[in-house]
VMD Tcl script that builds the backbone (N, CA, C; Angstrom):
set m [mol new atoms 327]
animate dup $m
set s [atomselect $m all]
$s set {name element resname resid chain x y z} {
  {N N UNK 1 A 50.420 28.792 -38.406}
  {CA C UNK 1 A 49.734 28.185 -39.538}
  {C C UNK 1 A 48.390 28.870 -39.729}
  {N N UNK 2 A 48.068 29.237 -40.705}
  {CA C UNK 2 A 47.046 29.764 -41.487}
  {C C UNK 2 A 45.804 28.785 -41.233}
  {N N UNK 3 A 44.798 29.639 -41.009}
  {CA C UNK 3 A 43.028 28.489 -40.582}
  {C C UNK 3 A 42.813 28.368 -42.051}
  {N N UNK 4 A 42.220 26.901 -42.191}
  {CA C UNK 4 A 41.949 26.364 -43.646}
  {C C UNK 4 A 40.222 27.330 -43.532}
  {N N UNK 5 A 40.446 28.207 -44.598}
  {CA C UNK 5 A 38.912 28.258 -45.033}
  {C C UNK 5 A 38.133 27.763 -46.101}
  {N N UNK 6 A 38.711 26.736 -46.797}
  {CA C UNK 6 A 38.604 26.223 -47.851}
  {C C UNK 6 A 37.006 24.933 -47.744}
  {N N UNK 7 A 36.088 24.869 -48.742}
  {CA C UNK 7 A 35.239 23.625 -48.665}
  {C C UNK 7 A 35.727 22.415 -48.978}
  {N N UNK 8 A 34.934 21.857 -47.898}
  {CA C UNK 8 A 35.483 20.228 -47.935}
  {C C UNK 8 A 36.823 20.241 -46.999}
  {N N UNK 9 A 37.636 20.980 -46.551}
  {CA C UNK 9 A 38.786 20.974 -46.082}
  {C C UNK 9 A 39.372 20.678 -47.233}
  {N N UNK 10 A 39.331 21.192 -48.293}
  {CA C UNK 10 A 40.443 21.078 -49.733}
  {C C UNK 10 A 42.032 21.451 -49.479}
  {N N UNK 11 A 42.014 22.727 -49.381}
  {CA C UNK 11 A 43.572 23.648 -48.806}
  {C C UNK 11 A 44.275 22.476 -48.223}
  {N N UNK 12 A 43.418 21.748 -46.999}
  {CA C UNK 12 A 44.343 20.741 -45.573}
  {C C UNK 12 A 44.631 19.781 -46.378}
  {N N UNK 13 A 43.700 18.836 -47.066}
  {CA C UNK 13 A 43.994 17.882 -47.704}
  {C C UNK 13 A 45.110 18.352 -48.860}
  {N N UNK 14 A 45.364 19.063 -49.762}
  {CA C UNK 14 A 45.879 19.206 -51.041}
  {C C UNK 14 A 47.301 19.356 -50.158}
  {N N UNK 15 A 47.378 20.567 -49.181}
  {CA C UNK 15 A 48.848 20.900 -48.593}
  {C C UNK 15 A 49.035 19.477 -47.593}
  {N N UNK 16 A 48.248 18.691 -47.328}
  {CA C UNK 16 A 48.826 17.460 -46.570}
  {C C UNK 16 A 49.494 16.413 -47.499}
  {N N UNK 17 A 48.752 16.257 -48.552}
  {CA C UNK 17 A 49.814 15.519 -49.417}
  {C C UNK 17 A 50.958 16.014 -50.127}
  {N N UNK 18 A 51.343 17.339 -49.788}
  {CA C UNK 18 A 51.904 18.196 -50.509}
  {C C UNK 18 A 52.328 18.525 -51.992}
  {N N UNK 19 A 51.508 19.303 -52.424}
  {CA C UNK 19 A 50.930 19.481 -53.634}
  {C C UNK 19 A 50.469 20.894 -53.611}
  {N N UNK 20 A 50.798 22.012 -54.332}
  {CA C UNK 20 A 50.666 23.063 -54.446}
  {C C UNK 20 A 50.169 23.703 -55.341}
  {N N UNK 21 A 49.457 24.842 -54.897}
  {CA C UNK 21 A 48.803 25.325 -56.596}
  {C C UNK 21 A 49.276 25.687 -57.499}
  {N N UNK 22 A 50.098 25.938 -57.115}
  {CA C UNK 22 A 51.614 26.067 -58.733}
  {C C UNK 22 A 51.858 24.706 -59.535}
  {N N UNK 23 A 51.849 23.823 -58.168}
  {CA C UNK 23 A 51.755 22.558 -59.204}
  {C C UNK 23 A 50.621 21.925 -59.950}
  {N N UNK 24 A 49.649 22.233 -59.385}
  {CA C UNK 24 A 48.621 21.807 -60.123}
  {C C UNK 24 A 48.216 23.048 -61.168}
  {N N UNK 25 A 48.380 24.310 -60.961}
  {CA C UNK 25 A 47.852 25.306 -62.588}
  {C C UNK 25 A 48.743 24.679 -63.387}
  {N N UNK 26 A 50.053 24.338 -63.195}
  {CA C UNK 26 A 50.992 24.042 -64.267}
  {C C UNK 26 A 50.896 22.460 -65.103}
  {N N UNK 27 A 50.071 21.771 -64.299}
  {CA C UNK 27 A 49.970 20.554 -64.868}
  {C C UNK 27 A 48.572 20.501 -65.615}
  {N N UNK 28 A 47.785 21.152 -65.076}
  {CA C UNK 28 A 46.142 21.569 -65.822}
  {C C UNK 28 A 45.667 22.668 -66.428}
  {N N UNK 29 A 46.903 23.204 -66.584}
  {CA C UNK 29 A 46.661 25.106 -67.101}
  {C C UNK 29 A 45.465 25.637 -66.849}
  {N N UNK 30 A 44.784 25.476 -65.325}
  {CA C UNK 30 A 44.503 26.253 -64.924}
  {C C UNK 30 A 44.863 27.339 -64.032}
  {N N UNK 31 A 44.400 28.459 -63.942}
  {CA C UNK 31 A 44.505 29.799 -63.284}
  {C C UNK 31 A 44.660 29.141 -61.600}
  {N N UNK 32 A 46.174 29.877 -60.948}
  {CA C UNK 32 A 45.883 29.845 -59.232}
  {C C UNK 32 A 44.963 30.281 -59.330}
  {N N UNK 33 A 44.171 31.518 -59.796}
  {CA C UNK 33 A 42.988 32.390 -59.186}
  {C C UNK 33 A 41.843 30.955 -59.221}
  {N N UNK 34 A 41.426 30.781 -60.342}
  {CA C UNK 34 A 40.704 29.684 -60.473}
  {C C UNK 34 A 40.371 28.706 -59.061}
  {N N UNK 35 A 41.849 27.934 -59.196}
  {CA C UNK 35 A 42.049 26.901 -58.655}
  {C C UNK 35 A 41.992 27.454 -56.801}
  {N N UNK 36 A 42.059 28.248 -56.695}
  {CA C UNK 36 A 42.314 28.967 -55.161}
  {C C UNK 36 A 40.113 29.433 -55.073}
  {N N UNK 37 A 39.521 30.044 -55.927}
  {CA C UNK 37 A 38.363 29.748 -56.242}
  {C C UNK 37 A 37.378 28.116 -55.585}
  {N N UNK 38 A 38.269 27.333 -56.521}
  {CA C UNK 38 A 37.335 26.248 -56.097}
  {C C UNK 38 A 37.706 25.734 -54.727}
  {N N UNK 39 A 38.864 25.793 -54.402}
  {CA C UNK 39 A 38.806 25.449 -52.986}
  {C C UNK 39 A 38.308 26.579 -51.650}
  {N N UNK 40 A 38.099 27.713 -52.394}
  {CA C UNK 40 A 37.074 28.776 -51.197}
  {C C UNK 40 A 35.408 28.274 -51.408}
  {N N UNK 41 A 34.935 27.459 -52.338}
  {CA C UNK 41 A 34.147 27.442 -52.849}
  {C C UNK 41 A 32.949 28.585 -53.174}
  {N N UNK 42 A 34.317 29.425 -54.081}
  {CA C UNK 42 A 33.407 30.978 -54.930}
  {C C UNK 42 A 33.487 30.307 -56.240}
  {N N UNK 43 A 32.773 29.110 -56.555}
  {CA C UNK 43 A 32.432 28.812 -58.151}
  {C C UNK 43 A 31.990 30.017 -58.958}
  {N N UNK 44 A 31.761 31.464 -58.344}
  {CA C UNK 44 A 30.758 32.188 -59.590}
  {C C UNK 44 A 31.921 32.467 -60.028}
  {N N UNK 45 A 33.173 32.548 -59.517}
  {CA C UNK 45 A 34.530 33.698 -60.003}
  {C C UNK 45 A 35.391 32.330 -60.922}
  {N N UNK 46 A 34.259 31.452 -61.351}
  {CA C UNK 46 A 35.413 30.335 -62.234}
  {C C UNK 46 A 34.641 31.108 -63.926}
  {N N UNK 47 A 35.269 30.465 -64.820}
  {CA C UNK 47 A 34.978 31.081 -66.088}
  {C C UNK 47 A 33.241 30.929 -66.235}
  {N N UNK 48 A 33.021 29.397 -66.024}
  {CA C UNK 48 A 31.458 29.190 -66.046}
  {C C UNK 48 A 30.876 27.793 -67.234}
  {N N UNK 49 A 29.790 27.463 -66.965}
  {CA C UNK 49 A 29.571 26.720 -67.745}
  {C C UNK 49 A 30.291 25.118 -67.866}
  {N N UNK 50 A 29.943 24.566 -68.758}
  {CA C UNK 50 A 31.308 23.533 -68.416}
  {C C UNK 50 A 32.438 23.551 -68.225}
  {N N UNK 51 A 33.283 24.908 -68.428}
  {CA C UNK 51 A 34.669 24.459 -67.419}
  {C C UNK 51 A 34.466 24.594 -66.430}
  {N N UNK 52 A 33.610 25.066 -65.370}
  {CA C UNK 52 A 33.181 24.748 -63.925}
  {C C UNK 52 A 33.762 23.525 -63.685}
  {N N UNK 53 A 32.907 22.746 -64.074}
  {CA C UNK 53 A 32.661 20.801 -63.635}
  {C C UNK 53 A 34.467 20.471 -64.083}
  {N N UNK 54 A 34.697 20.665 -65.592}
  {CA C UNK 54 A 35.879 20.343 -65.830}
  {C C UNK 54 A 36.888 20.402 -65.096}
  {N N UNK 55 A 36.948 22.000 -64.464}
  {CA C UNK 55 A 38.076 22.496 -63.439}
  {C C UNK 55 A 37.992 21.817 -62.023}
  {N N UNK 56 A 36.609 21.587 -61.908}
  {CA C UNK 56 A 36.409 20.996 -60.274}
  {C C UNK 56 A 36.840 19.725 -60.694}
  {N N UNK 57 A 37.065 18.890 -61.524}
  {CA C UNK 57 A 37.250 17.473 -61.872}
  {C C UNK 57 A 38.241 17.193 -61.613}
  {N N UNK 58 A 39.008 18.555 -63.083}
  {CA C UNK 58 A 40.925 18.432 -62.592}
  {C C UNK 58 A 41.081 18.544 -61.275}
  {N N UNK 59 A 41.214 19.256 -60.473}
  {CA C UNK 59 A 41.225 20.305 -59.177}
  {C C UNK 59 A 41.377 18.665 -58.211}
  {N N UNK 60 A 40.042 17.716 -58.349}
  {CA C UNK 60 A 39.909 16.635 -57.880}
  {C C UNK 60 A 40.719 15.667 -58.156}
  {N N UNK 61 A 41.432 15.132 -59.004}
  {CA C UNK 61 A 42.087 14.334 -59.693}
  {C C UNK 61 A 43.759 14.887 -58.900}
  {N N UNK 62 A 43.977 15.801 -59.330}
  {CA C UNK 62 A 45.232 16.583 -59.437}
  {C C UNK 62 A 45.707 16.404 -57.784}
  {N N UNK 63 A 44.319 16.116 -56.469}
  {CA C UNK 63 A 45.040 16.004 -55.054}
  {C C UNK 63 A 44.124 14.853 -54.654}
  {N N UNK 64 A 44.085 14.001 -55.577}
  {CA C UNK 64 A 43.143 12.584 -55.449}
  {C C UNK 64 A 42.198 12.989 -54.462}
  {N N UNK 65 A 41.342 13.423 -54.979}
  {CA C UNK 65 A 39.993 13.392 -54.347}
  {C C UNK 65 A 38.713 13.340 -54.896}
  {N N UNK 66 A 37.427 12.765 -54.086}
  {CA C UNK 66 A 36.782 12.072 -54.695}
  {C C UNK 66 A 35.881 13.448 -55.683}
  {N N UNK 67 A 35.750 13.335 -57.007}
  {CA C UNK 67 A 35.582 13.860 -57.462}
  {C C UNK 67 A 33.901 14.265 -57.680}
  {N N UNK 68 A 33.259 13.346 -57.080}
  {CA C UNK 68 A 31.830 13.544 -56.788}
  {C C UNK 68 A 31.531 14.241 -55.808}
  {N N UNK 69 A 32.294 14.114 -54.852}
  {CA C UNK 69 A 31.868 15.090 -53.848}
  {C C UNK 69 A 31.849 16.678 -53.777}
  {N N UNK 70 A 33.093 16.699 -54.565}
  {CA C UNK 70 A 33.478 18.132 -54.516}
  {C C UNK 70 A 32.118 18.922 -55.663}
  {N N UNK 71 A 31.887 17.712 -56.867}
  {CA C UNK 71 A 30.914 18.179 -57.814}
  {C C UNK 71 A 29.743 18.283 -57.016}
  {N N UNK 72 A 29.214 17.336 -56.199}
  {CA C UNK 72 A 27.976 17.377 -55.538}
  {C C UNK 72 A 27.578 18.716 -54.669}
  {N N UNK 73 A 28.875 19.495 -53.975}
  {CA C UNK 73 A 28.985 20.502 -53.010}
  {C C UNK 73 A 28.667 21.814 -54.582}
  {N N UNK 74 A 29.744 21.537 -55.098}
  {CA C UNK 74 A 29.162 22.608 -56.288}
  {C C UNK 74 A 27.688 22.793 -57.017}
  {N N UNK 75 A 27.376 21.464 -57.087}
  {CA C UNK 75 A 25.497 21.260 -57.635}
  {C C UNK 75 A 25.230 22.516 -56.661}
  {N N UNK 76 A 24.747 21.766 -55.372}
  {CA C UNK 76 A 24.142 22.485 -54.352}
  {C C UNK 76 A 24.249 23.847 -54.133}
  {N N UNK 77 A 25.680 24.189 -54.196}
  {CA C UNK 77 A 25.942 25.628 -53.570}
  {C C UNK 77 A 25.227 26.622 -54.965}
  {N N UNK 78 A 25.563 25.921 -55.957}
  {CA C UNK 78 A 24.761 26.473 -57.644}
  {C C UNK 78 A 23.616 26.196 -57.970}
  {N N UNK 79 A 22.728 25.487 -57.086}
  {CA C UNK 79 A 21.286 25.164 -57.248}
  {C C UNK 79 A 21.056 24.233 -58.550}
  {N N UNK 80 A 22.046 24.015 -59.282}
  {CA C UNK 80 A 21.840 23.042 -60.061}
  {C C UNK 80 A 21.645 21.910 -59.743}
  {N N UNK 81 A 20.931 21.376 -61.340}
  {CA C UNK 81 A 20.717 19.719 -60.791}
  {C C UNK 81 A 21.915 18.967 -60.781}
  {N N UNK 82 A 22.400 17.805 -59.970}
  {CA C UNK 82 A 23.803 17.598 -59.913}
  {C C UNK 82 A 23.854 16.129 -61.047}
  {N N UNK 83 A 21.987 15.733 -61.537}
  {CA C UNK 83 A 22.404 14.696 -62.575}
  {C C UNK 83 A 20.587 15.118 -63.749}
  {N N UNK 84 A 21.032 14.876 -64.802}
  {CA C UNK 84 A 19.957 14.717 -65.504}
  {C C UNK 84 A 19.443 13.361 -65.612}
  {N N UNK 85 A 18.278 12.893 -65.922}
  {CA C UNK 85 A 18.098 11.583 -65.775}
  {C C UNK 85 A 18.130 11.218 -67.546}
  {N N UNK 86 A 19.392 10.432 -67.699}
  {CA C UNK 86 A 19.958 10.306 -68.877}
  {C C UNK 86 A 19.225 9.429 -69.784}
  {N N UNK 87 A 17.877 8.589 -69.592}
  {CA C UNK 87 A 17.102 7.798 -69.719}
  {C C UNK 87 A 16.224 8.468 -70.296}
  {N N UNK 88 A 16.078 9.507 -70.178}
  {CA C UNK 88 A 14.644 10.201 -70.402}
  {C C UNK 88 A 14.811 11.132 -71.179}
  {N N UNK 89 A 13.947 11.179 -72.697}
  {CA C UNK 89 A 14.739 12.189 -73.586}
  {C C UNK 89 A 14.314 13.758 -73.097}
  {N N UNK 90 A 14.903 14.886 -72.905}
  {CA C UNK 90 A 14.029 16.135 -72.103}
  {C C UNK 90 A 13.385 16.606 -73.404}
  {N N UNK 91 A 13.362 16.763 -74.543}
  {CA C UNK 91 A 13.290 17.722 -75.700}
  {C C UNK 91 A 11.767 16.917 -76.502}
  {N N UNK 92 A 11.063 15.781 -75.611}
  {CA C UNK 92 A 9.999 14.406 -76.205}
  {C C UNK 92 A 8.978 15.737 -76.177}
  {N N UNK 93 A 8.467 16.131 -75.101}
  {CA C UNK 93 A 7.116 17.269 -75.702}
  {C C UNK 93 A 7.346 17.949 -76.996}
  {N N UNK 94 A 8.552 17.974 -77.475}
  {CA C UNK 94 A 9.045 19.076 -78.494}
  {C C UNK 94 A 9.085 18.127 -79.927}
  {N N UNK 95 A 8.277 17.164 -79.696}
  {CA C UNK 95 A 9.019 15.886 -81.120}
  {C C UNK 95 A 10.454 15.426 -81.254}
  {N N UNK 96 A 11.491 15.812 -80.323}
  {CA C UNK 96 A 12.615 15.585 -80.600}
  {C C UNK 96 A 13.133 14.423 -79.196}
  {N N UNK 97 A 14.103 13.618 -79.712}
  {CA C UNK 97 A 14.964 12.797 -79.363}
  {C C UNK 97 A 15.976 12.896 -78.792}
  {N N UNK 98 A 16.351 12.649 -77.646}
  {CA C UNK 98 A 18.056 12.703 -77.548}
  {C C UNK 98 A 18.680 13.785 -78.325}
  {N N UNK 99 A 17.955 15.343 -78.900}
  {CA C UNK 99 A 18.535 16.198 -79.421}
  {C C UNK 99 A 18.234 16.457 -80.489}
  {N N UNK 100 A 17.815 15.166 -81.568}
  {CA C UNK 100 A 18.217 15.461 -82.647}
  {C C UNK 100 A 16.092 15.396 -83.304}
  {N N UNK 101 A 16.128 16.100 -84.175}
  {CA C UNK 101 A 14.466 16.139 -84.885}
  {C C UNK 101 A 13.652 14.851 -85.240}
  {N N UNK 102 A 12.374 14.728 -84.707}
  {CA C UNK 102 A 12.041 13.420 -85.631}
  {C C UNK 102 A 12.146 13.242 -87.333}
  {N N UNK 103 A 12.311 11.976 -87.438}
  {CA C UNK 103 A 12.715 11.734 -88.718}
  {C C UNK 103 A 11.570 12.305 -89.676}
  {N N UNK 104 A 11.981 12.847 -90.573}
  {CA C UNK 104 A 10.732 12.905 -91.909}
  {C C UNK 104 A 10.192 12.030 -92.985}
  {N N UNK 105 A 8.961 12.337 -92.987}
  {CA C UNK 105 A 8.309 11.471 -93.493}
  {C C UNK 105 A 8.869 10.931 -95.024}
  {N N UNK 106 A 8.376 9.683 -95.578}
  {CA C UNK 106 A 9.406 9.354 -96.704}
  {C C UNK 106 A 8.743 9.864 -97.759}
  {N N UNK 107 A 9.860 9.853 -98.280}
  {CA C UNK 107 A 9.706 11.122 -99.788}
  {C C UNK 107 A 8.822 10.713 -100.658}
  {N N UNK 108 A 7.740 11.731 -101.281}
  {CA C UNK 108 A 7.011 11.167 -101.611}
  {C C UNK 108 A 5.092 10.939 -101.114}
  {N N UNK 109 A 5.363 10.460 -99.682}
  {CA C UNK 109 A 4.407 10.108 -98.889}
  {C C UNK 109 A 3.287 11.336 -98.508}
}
mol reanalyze $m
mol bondsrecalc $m
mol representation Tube
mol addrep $m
């Protein structure tokens, strides 16, 4: 038997419930390469961006596992923040809201 080098022990867990990466690219159309990726944990070799999180989600779901954890190991290993504080608008020094511009003044005024 092959040494799991996988993070989190992913590989042990996914092949203990038996569940294979054929079965899971085919049910989430993602890439074995991908999916063999997140369980070495080489996130740079995934496409990027939000399908990162997406793929680590499926990836999680697909061999029931907790899906925070595996995201939390990815924050870290990516130096990202693993939450924004959703309370707090980031864009307020800038006059803007939750994204969108402050309102303009009424017509006229």
């Amino acid at each position: 038997m092959k040494e799991d080098q996988s993070v989190l022990g992913l590989e042990t867990i996914r092949r203990n419930r038996g569940i294979s990466l054929a079965q899971i690219a085919e049910s989430t159309k993602i890439s074995i390469r991908s999916l063999e990726a997140i369980e070495r944990g080489e996130f740079r070799k995934l496409p990027g961006g939000i399908y990162n999180t997406s793929y680590i989600r499926q990836y999680a779901r697909a061999i029931d596992y907790d899906e925070s954890a595996i995201l939390s190991y990815y924050h870290r290993v990516m130096g990202a923040p693993e939450r924004l504080n959703a309370g707090t608008p980031h864009n307020r020094d800038h006059g803007f809201v939750s994204g969108y511009p402050p309102p303009t003044t009424i017509m006229g005024s």
